[in-house]
C-alpha positions as CSV (number, residue, x, y, z in Angstrom):
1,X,-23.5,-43.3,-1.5
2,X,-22.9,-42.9,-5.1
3,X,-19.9,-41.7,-6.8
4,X,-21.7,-39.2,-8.3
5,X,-23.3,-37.9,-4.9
6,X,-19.7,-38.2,-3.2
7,X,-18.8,-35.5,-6.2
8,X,-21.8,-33.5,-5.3
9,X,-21.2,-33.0,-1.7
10,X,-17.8,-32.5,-2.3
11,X,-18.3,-29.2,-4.6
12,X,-20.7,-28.0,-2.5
13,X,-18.4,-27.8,0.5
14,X,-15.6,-26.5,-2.0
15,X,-18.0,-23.5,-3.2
16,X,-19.1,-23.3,0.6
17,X,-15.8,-22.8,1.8
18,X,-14.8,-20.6,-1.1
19,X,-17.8,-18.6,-0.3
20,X,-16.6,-18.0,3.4
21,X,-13.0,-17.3,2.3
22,X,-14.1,-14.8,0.0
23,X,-16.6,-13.2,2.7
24,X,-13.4,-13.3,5.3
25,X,-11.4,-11.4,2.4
26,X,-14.1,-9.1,1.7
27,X,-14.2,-7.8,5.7
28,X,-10.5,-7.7,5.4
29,X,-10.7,-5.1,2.8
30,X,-13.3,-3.1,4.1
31,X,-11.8,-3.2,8.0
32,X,-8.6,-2.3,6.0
33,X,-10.4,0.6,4.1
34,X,-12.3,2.3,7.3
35,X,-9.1,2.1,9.3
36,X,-7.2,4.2,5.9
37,X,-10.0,6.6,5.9
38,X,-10.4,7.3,9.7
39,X,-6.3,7.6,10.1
40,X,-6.2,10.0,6.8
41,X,-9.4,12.2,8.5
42,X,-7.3,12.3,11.5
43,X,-4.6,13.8,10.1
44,X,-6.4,16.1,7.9
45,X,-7.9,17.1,11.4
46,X,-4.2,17.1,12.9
47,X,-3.1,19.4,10.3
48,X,-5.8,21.8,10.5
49,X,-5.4,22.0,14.4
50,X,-1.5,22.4,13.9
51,X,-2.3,25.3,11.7
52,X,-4.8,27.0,13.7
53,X,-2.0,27.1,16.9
54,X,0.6,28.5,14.5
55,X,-1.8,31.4,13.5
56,X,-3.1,31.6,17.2
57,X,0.6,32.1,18.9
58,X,1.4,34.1,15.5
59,X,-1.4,36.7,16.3
């Protein structure tokens, strides 16, 4: 193999592996995201049932 070609292979394993970090960091985020989202809609839901037995043992 050339030197050249031994250059070649070598970025392309570099920019495949940076590819597959970045994917790994991308699902991360996302997974990070949906968990944020589903915890802050259960507590909006939390606080409306809260509410709901204050007025219901109120009235």
């Amino acid at each position: 193999m050339f030197h050249s070609e031994l250059l070649a292979a070598n970025a392309r394993l570099l920019t495949e592996q940076r590819v597959r970090e970045m994917a790994d960091v991308r699902a991360a985020l996302k997974a990070r995201t949906e968990l944020r989202a589903r915890r802050r809609e259960e507590r909006r839901r939390g606080g409306l049932l809260r509410t709901r037995r204050r007025y219901g043992r109120a009235a």
